[in-house]
N, CA, C and O atoms as a Tripos MOL2 file, in Angstrom:
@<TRIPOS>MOLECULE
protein
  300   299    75     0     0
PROTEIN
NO_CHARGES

@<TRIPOS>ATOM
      1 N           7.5880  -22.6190   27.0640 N.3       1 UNK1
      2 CA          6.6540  -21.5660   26.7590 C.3       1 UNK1
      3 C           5.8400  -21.9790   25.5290 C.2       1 UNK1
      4 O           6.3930  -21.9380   24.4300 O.2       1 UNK1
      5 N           4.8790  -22.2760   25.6100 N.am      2 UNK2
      6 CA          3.4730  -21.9090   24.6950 C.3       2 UNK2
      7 C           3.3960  -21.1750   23.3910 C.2       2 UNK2
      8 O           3.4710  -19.9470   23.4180 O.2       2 UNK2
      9 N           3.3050  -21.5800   22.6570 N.am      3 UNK3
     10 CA          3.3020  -20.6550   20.8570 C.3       3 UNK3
     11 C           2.2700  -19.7900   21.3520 C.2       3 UNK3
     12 O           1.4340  -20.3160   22.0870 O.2       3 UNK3
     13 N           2.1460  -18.3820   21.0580 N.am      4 UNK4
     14 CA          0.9430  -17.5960   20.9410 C.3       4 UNK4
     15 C           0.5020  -17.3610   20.1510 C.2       4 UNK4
     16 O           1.1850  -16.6740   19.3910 O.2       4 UNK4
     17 N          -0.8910  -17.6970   19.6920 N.am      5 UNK5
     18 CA         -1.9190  -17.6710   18.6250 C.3       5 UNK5
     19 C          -2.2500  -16.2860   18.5410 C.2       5 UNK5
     20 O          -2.5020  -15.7690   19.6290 O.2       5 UNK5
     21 N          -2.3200  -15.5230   17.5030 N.am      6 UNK6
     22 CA         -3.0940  -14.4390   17.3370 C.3       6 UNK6
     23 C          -4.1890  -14.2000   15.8810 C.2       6 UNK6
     24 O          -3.8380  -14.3800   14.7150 O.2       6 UNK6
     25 N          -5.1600  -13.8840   16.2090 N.am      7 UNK7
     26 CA         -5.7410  -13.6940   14.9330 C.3       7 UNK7
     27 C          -5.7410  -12.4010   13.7800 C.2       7 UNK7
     28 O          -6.3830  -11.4360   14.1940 O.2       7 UNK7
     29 N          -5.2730  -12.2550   12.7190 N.am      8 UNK8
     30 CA         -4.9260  -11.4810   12.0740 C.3       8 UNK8
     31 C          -5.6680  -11.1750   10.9130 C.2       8 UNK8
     32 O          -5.7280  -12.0250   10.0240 O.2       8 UNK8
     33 N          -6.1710  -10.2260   10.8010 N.am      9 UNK9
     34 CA         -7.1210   -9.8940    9.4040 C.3       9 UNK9
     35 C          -5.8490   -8.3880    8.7060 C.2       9 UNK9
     36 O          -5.5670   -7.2360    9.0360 O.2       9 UNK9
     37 N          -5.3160   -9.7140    7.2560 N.am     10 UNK10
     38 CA         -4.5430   -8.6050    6.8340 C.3      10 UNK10
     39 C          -5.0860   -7.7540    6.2600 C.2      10 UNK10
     40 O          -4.6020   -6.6320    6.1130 O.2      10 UNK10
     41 N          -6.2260   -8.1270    5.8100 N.am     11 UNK11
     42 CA         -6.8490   -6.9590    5.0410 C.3      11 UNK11
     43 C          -7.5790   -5.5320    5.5400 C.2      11 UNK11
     44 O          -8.2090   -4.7440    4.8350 O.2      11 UNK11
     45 N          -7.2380   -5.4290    7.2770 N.am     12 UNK12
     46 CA         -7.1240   -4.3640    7.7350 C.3      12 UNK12
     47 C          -6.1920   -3.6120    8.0470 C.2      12 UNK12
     48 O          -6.3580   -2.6170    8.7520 O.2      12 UNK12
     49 N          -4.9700   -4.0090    7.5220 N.am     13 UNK13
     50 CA         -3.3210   -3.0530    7.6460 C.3      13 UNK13
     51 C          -3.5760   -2.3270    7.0650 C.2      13 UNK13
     52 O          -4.1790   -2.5530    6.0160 O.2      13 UNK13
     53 N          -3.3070   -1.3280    7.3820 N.am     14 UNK14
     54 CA         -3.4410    0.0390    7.1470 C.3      14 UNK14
     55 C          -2.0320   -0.5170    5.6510 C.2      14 UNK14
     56 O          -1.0660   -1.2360    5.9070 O.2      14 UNK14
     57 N          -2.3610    0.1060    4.1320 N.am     15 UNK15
     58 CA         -1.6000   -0.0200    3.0670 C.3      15 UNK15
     59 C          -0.0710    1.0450    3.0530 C.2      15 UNK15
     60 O           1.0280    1.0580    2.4990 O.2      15 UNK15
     61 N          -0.7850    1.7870    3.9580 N.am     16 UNK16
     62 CA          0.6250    2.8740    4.1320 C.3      16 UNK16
     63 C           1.4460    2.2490    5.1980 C.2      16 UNK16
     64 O           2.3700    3.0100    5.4870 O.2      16 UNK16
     65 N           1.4620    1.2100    5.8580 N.am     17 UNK17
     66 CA          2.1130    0.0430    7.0100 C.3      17 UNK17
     67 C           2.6640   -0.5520    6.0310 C.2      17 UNK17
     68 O           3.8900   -0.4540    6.0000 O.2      17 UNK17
     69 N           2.0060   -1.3410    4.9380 N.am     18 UNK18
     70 CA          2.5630   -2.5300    4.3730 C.3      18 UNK18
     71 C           3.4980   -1.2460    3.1860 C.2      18 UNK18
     72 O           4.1470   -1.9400    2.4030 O.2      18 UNK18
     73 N           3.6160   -0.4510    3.0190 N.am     19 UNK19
     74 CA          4.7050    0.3600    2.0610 C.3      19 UNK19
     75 C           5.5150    1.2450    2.9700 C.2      19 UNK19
     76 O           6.0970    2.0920    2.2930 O.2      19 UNK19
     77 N           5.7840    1.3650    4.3590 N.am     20 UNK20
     78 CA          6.2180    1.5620    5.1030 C.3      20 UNK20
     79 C           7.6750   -0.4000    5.2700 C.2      20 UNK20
     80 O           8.9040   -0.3680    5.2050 O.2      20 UNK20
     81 N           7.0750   -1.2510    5.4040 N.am     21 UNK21
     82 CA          7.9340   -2.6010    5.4440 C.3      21 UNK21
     83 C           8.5240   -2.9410    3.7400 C.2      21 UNK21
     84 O           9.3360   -3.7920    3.3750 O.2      21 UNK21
     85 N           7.7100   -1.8510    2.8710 N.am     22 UNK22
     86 CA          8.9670   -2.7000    1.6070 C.3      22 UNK22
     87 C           9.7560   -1.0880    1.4860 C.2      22 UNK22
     88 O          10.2450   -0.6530    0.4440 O.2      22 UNK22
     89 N           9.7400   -0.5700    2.4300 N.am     23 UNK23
     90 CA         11.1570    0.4150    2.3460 C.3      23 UNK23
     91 C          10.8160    1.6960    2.4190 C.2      23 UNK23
     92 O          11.4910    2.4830    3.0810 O.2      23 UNK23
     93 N           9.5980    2.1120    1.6690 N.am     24 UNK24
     94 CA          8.6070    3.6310    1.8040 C.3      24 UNK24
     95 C           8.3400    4.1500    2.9890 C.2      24 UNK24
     96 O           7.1820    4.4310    3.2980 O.2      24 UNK24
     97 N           9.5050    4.3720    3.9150 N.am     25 UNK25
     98 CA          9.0150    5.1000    5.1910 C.3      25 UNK25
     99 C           7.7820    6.3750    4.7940 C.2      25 UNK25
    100 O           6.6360    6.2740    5.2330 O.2      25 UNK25
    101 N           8.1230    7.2980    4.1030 N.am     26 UNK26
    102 CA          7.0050    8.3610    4.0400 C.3      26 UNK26
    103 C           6.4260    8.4490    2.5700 C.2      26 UNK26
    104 O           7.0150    7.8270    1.6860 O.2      26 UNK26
    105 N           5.6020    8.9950    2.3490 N.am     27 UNK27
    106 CA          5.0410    9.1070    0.8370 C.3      27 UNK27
    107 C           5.6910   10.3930    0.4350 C.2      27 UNK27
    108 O           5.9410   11.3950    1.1050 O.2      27 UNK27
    109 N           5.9680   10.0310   -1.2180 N.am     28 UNK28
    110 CA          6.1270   11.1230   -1.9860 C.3      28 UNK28
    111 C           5.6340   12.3200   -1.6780 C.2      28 UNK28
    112 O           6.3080   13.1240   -1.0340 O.2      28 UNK28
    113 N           4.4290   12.5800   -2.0880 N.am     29 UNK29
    114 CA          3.3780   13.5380   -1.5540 C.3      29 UNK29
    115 C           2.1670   13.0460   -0.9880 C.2      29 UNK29
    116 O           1.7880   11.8760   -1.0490 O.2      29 UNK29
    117 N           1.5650   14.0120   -0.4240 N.am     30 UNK30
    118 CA          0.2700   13.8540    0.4190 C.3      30 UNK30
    119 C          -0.9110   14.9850   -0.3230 C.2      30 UNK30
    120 O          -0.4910   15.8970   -1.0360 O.2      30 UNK30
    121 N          -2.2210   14.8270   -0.0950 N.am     31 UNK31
    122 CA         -3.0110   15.6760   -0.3890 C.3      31 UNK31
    123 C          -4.4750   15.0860    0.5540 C.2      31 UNK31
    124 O          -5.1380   14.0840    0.2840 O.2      31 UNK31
    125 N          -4.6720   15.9350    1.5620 N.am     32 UNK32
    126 CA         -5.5850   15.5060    2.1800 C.3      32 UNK32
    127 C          -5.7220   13.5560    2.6200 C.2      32 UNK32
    128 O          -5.0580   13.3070    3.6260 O.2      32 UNK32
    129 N          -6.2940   12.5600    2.1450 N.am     33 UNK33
    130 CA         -6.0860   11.7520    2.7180 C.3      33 UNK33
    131 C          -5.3920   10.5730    1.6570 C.2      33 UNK33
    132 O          -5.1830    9.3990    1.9630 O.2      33 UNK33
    133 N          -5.1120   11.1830    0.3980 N.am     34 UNK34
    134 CA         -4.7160   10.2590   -0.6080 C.3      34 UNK34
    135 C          -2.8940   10.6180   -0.6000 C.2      34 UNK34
    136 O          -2.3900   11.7410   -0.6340 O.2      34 UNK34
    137 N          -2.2860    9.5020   -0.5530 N.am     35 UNK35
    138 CA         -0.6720    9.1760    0.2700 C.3      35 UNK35
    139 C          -0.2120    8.9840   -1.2830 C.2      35 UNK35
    140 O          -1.0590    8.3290   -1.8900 O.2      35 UNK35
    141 N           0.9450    9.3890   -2.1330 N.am     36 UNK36
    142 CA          1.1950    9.3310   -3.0730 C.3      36 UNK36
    143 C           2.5450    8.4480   -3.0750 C.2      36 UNK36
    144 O           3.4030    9.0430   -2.4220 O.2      36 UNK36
    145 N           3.0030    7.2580   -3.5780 N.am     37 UNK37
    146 CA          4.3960    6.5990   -3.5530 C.3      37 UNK37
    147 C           4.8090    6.2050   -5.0270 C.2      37 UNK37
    148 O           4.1190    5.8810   -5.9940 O.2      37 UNK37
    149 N           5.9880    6.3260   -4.8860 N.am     38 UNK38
    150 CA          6.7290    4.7620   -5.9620 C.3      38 UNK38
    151 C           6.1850    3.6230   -6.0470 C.2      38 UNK38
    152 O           6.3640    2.7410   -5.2070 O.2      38 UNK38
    153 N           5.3310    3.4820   -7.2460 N.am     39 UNK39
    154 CA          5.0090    2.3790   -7.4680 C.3      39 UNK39
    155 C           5.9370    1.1150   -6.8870 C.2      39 UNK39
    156 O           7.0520    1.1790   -7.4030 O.2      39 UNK39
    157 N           5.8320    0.1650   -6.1140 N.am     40 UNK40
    158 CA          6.4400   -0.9310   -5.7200 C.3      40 UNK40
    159 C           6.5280   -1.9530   -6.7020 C.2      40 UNK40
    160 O           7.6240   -2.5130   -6.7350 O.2      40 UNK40
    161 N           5.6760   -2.3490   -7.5080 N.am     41 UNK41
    162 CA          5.8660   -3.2920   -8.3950 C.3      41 UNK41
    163 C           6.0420   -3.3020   -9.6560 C.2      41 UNK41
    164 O           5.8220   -4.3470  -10.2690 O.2      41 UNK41
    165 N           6.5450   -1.9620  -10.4340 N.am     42 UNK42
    166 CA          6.9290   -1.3740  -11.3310 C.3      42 UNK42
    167 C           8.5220   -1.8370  -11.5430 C.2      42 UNK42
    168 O           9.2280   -1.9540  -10.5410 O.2      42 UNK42
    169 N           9.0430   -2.0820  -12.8020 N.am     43 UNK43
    170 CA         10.5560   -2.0690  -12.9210 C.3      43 UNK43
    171 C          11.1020   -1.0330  -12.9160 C.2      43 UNK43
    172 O          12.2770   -1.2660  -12.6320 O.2      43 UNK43
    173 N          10.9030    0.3660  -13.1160 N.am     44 UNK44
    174 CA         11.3790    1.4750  -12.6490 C.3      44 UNK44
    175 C          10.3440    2.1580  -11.7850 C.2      44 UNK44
    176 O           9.1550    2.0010  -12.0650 O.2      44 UNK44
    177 N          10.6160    2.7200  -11.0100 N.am     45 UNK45
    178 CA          9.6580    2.9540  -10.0220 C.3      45 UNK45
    179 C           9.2140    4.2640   -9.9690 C.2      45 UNK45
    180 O          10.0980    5.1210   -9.9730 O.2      45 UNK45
    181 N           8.2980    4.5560   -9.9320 N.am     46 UNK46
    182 CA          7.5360    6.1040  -10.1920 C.3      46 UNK46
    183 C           6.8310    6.5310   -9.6930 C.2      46 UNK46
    184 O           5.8960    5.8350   -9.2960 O.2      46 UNK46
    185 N           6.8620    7.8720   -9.4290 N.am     47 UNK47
    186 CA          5.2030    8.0530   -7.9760 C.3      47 UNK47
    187 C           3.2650    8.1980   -8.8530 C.2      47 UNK47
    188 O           2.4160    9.0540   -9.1040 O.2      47 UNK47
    189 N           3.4950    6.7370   -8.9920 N.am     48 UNK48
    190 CA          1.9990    6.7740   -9.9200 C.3      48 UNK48
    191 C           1.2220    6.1390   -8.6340 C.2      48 UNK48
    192 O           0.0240    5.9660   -8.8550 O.2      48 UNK48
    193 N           1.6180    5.7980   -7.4710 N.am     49 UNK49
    194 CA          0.5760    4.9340   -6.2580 C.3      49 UNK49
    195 C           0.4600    5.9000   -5.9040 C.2      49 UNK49
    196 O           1.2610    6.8040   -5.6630 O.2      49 UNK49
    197 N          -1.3410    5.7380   -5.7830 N.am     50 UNK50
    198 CA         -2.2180    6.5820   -4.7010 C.3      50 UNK50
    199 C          -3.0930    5.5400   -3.7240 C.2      50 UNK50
    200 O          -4.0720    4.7970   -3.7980 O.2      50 UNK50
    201 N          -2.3820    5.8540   -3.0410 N.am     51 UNK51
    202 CA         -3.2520    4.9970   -1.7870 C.3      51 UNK51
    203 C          -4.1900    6.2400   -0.7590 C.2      51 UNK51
    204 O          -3.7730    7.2650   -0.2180 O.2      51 UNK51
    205 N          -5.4390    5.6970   -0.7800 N.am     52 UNK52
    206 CA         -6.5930    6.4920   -0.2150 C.3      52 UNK52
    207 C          -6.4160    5.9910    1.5740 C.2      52 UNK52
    208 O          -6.4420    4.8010    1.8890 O.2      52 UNK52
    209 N          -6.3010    6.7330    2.2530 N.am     53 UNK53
    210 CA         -6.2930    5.9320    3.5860 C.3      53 UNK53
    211 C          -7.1540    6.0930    4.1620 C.2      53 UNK53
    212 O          -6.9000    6.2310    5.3590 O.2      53 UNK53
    213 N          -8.4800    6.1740    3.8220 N.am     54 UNK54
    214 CA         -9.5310    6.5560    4.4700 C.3      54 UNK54
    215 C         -10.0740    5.1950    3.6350 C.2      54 UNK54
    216 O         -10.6050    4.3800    4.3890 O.2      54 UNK54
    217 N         -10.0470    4.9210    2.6440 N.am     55 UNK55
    218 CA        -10.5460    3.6680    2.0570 C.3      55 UNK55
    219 C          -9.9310    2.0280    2.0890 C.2      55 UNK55
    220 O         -10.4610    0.9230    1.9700 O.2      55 UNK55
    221 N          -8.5630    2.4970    2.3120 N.am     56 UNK56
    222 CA         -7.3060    1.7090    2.5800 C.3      56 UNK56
    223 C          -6.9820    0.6130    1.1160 C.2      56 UNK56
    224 O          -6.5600   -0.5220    0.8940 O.2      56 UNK56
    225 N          -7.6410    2.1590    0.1450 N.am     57 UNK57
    226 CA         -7.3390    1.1980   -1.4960 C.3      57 UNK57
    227 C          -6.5410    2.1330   -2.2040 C.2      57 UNK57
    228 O          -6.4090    3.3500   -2.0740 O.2      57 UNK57
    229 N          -5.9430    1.1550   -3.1250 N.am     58 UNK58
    230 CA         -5.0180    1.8900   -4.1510 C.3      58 UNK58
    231 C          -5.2270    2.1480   -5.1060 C.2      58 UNK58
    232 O          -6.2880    1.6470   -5.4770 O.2      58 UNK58
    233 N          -4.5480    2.9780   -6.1290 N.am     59 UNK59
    234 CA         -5.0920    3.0010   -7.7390 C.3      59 UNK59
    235 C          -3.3770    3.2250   -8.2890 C.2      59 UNK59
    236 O          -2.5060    3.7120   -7.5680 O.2      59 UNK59
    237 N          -3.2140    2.8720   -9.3450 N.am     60 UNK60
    238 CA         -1.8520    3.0850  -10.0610 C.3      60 UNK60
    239 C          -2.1690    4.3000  -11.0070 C.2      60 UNK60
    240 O          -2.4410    3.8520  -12.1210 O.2      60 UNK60
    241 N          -2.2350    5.6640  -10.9770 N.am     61 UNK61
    242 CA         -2.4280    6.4070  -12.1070 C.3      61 UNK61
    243 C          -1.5620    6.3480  -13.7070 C.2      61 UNK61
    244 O          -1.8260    7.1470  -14.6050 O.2      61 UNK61
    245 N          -0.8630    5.6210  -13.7950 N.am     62 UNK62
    246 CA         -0.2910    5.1420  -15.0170 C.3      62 UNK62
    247 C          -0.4500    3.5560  -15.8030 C.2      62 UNK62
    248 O          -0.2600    3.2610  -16.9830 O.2      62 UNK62
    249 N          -0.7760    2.8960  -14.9080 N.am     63 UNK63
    250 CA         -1.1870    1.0980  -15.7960 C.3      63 UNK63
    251 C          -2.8070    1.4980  -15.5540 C.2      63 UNK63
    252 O          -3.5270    1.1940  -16.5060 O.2      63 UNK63
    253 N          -3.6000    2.2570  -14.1970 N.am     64 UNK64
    254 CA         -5.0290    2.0240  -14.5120 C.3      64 UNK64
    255 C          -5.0560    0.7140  -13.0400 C.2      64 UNK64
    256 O          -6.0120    0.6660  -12.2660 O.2      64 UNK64
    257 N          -4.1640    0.0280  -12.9520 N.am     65 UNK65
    258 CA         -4.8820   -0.9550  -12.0480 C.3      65 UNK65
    259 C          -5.3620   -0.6370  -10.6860 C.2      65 UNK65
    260 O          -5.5210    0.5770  -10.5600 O.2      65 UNK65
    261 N          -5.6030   -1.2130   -9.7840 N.am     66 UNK66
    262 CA         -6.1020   -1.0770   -8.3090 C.3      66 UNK66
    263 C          -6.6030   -1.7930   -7.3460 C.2      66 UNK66
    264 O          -6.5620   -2.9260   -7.8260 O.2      66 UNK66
    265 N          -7.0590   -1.8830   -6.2800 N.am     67 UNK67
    266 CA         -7.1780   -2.8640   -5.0720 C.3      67 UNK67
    267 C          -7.2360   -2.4400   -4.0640 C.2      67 UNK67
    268 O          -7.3650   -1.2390   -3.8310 O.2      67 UNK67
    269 N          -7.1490   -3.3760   -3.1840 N.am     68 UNK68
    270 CA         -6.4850   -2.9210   -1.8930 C.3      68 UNK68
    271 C          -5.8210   -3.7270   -1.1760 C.2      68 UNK68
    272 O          -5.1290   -2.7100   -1.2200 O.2      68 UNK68
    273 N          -5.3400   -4.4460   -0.6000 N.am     69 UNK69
    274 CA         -3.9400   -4.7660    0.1370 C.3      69 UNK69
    275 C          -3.7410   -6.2560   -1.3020 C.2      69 UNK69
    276 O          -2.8770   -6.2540   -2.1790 O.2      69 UNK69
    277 N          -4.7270   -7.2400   -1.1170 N.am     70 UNK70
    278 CA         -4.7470   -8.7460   -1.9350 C.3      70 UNK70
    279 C          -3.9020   -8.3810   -3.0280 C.2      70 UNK70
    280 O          -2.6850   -8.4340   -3.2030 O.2      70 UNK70
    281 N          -5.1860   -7.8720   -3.9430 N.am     71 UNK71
    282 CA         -4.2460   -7.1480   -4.9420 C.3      71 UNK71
    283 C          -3.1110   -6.2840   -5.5440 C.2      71 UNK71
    284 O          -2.8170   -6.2000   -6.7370 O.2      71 UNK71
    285 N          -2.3070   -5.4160   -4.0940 N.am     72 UNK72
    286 CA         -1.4550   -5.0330   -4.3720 C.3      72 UNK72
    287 C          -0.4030   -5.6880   -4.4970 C.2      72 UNK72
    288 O           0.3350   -5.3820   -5.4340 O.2      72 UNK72
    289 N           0.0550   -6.9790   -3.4370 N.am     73 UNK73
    290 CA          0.6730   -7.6800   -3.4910 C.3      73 UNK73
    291 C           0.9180   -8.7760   -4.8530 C.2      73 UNK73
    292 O           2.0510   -9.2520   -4.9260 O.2      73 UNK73
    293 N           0.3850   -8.9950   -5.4200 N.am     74 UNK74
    294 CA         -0.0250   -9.9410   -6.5330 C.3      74 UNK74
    295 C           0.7040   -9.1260   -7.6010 C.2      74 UNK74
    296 O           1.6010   -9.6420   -8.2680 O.2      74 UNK74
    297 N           0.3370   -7.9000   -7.7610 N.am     75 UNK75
    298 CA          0.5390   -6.9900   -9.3060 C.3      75 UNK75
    299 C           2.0040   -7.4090   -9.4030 C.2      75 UNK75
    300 O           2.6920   -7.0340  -10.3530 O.2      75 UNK75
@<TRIPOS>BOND
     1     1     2 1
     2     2     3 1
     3     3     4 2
     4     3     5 am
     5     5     6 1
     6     6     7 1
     7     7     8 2
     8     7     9 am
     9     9    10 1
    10    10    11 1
    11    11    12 2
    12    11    13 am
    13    13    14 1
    14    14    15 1
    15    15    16 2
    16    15    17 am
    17    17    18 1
    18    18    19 1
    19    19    20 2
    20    19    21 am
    21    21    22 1
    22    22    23 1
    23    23    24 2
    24    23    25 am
    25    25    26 1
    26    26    27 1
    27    27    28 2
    28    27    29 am
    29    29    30 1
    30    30    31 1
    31    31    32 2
    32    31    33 am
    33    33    34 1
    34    34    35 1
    35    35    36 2
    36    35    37 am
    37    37    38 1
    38    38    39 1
    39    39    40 2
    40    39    41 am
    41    41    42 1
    42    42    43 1
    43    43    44 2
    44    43    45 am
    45    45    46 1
    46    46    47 1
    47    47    48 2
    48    47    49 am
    49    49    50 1
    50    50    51 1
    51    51    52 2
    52    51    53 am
    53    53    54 1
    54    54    55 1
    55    55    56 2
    56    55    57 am
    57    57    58 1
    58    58    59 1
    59    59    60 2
    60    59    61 am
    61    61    62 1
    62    62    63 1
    63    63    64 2
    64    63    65 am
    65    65    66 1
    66    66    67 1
    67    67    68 2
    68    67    69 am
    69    69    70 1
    70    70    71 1
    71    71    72 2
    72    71    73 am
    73    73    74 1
    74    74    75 1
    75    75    76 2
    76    75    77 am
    77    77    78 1
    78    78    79 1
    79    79    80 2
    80    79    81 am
    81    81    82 1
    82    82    83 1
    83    83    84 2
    84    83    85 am
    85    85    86 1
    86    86    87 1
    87    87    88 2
    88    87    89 am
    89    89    90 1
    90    90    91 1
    91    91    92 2
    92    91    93 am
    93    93    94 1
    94    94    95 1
    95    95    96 2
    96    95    97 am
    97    97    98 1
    98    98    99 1
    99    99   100 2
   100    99   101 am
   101   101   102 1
   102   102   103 1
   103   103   104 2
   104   103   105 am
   105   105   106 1
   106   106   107 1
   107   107   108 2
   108   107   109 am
   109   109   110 1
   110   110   111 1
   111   111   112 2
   112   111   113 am
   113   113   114 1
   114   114   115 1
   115   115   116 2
   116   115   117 am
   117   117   118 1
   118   118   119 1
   119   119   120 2
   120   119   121 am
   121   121   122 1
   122   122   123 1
   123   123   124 2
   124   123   125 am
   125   125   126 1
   126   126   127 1
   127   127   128 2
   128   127   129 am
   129   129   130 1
   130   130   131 1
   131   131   132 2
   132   131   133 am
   133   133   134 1
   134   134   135 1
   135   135   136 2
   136   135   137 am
   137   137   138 1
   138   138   139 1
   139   139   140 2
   140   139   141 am
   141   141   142 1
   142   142   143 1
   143   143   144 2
   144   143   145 am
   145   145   146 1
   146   146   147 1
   147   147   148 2
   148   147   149 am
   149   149   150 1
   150   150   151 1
   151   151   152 2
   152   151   153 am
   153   153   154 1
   154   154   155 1
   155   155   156 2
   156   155   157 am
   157   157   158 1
   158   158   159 1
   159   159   160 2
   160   159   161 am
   161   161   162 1
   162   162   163 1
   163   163   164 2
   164   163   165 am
   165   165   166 1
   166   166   167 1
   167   167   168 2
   168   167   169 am
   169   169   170 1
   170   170   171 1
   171   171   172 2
   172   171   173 am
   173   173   174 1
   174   174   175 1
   175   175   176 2
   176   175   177 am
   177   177   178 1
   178   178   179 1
   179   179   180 2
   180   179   181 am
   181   181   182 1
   182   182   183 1
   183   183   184 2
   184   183   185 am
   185   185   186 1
   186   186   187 1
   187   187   188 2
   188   187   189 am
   189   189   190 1
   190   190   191 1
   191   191   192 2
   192   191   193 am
   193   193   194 1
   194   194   195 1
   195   195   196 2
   196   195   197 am
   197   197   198 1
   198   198   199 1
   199   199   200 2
   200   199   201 am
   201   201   202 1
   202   202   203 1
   203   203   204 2
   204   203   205 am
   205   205   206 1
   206   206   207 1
   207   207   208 2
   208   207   209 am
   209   209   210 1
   210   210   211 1
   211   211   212 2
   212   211   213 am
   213   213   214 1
   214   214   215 1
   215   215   216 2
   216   215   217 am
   217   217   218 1
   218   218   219 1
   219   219   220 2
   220   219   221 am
   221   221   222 1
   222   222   223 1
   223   223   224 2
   224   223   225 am
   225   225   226 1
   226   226   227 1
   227   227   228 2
   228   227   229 am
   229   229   230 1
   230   230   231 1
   231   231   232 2
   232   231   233 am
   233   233   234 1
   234   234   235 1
   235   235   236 2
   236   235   237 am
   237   237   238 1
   238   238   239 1
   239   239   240 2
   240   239   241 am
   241   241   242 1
   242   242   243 1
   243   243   244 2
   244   243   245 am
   245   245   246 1
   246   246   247 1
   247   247   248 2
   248   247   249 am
   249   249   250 1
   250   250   251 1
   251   251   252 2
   252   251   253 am
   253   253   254 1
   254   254   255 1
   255   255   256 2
   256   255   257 am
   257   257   258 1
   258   258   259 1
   259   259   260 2
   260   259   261 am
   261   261   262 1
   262   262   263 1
   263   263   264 2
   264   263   265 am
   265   265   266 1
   266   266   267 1
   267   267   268 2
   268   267   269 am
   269   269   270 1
   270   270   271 1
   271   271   272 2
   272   271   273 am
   273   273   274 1
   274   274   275 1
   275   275   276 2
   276   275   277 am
   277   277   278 1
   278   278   279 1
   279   279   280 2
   280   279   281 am
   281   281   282 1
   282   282   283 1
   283   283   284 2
   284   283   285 am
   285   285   286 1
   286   286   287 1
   287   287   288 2
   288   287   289 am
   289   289   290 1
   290   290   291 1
   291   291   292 2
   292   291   293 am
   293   293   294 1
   294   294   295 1
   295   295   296 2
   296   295   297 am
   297   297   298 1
   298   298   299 1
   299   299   300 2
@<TRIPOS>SUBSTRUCTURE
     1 UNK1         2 RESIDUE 1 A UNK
     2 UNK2         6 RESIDUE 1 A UNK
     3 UNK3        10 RESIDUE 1 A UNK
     4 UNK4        14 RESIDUE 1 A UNK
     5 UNK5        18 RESIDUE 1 A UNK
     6 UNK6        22 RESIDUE 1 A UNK
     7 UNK7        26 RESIDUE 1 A UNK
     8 UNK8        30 RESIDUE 1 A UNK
     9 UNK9        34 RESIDUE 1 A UNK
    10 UNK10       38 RESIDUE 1 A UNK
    11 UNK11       42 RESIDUE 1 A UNK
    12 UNK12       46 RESIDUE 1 A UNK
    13 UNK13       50 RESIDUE 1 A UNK
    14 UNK14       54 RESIDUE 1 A UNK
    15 UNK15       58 RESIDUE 1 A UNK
    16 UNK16       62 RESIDUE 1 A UNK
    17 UNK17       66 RESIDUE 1 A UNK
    18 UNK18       70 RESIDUE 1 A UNK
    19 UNK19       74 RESIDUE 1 A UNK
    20 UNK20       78 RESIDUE 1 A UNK
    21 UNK21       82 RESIDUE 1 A UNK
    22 UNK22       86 RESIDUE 1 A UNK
    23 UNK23       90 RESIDUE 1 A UNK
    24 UNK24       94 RESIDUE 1 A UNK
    25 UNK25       98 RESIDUE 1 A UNK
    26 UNK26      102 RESIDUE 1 A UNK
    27 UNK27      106 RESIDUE 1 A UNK
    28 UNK28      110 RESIDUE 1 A UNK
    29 UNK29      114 RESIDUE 1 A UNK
    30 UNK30      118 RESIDUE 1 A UNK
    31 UNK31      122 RESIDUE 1 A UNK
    32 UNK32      126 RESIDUE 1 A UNK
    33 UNK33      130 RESIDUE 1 A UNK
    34 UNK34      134 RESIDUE 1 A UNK
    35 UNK35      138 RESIDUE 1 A UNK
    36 UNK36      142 RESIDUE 1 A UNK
    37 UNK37      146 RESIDUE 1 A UNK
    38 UNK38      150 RESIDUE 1 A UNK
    39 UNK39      154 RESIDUE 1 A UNK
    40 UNK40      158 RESIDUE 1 A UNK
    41 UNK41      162 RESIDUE 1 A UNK
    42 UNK42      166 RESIDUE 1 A UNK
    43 UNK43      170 RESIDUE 1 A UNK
    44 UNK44      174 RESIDUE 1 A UNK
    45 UNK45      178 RESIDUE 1 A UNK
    46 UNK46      182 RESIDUE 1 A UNK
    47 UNK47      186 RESIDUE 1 A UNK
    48 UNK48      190 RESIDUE 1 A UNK
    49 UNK49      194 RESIDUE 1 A UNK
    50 UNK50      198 RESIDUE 1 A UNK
    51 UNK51      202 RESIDUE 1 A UNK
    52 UNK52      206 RESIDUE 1 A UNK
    53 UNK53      210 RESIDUE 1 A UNK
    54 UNK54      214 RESIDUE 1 A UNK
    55 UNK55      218 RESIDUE 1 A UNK
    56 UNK56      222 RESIDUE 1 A UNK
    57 UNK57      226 RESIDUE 1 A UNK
    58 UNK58      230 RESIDUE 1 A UNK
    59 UNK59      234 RESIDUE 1 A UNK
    60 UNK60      238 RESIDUE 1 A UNK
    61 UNK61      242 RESIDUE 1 A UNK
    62 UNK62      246 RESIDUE 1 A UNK
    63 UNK63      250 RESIDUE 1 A UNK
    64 UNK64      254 RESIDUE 1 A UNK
    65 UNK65      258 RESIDUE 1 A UNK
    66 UNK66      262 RESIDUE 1 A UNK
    67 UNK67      266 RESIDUE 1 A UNK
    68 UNK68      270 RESIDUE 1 A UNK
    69 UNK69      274 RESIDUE 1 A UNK
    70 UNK70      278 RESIDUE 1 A UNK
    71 UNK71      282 RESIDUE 1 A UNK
    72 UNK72      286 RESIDUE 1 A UNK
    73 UNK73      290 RESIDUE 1 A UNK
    74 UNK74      294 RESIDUE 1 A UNK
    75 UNK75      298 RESIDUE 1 A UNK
């Protein structure tokens, strides 16, 4: 059998997918379309992530930083 090639643009995963695979099945809170979590890359972890899912970007309301998928991974 044949390897199957697929082409993948990660930077269209939906960000609530990729915090859904590091353990965040659901968000903290919700408010219309902004998904609220535990910061993931924090040493204690806190619900300062707001991920917009209509924009599919984040903001940290406590360090200030933000992105969207590239940059979340990196922080």
């Amino acid at each position: 059998m044949e390897p199957k090639v697929i082409q993948l643009d990660i930077r269209k995963i939906p960000l609530t997918e990729f915090m859904k695979a590091l353990g965040q099945e659901h968000p903290v809170a919700a408010d219309g379309n902004l998904r609220i979590y535990n910061a993931p890359y924090a040493a204690k972890p806190e619900p300062t992530m707001v991920i917009n899912t209509e924009t599919n970007l984040w903001r940290d309301t406590k360090s200030g930083a933000y992105g969207g998928y590239m940059t979340l991974h990196t922080n």
